[in-house]
Residue, then its C-alpha position, 0 to 999 in steps of 0.5 A: x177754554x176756546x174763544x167762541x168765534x162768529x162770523x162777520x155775516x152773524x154779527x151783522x145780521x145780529x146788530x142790523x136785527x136790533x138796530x131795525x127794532x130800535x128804530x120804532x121802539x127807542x125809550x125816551x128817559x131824561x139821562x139820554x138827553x145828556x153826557x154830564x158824567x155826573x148825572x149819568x152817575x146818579x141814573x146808573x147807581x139808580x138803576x142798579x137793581x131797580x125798575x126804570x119807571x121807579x128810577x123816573x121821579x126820583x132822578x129828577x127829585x135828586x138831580x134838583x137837590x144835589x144839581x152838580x157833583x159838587x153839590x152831592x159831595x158836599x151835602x150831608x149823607x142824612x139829607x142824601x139818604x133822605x132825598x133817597x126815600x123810596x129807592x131802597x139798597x139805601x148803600x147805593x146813596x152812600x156809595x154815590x155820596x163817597x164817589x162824588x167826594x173823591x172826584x171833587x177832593x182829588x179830580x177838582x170835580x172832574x170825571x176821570x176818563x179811564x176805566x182802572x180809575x173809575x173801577x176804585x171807586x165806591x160801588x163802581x163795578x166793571x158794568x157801572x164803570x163802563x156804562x159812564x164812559x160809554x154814555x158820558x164820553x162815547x168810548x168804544x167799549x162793551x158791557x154787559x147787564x142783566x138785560x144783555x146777557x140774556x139777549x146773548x144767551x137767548x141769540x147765541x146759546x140758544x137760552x143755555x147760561x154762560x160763564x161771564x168771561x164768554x158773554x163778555x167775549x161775544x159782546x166785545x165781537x158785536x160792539x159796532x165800532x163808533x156807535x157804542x152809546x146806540x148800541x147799548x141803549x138798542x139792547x137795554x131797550x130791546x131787553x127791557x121791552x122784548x123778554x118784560x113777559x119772560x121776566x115777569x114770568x119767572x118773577x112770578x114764580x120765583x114769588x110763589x116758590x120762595x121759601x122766606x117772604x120779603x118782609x121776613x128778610x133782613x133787608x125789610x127790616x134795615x129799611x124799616x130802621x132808615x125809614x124811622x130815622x129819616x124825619x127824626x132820631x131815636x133812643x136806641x133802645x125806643x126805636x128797638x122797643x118800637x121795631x118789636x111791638x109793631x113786626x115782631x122778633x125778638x130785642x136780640x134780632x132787632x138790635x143786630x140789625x140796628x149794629x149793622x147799620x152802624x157799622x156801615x155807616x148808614x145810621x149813627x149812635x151818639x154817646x147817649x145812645x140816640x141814634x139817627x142817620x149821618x151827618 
């Protein structure tokens, strides 16, 4: 397929347009206020796939129980998924966790600055990866989000979804060179700002479409177990029998997802069958 060229004139107009928008509508969020990998780290695992204004209280919350990567790597996943109440994708915690103890076992605690290391990491995508170096060490690179694509697609393709290779392509051309850690804060807040309408639209219909509730789905009822067992442990046949007299289903169904947890680390069950999240 044929790269999609744009003229210098189109990708000027288009970097002065949100640049000058920026200019009155910059956020001001605590994780802009420094270039400590590691806290850059903890914001972006926390926004992955969660709103900014939920993300607020927490990232302080955590930052005063776990203040260095080496205070993270060290504490206990049980204490980690506890201080991460309320956030839900209770895997982000554990993944965030297992980074931090690789940077301290094998980088003495010291962030790596090059992409293809980053990217072996736990939970770090292209996105996240590029995200670090681009707010904590300022690197000249482009990365796209949700927020992003959409502001491509919207200016450049006239709203029509585009394969990912294309999107990363026109945002490689509108990177202005020096300025990447403005650039991406300009579009985050642009996109953020400026399609909330559409996107709350679009929610909204996607809610009253859906065939299977939130509280139906599988991922309700694996945070109903972690939420049991942040506070105390359970037998694991009491904490089934508690699951189905209060949401309903049947043993079979509950005891799948208490298997899963397990076998993902998020949960443990000792010999005697207590189960209880990992120390």
């Amino acid at each position: 397929m044929k790269e999609i060229v744009f003229s210098k004139e189109e990708i000027v107009s288009f970097q002065t347009h949100i640049f000058s928008w920026w200019e009155t509508h910059k956020r001001d969020l605590p994780w802009r206020n420094t270039r400590d990998p590691y806290k850059i780290l903890v914001s972006e695992m926390m926004l992955q796939q969660t709103q900014v204004s939920r993300v607020l209280p927490k990232y302080e919350e955590f930052l005063c129980c776990f203040p260095t990567v080496f205070a993270l790597a060290n504490a206990s996943a049980g204490d980690v998924l506890r201080v991460w109440r309320g956030m839900g994708y209770n895997r982000r915690a554990l993944y965030l966790k297992k980074t931090t103890e690789i940077i301290v076992q094998e980088y003495n605690g010291i962030f790596p600055r090059e992409e293809q290391i980053l990217r072996r990491f736990p939970g770090l995508g292209i996105y996240t990866t590029r995200a670090i170096l681009v707010f904590a060490f300022e690197q000249d690179l482009a990365f796209v989000d949700t927020n992003i694509r959409q502001i491509i697609e919207q200016f450049f393709f006239h709203g029509v979804s585009q394969k990912e290779s294309v999107i990363q392509s026109v945002a490689d051309q509108l990177l202005p060179k020096g300025k990447a850690w403005e650039w991406h804060q300009a579009l985050m807040d642009y996109g953020a700002i400026v399609s909330a309408k559409e996107k709350a639209k679009k929610r909204e219909k996607s809610v009253k479409t859906s065939a299977i509730p939130f509280r139906e789905s599988r991922r309700f009822f694996r945070g109903r177990v972690i939420e049991y067992l942040r506070y105390r442990s359970w037998s694991e046949t009491g904490l089934i029998r508690e699951m189905m007299v209060k949401y309903g289903k049947n043993e079979v169904f509950h005891r799948s997802i208490v298997d899963d947890l397990i076998s993902e680390g998020l949960i443990e069950c000792r010999d005697n069958g207590i189960i209880s999240l990992p120390e």
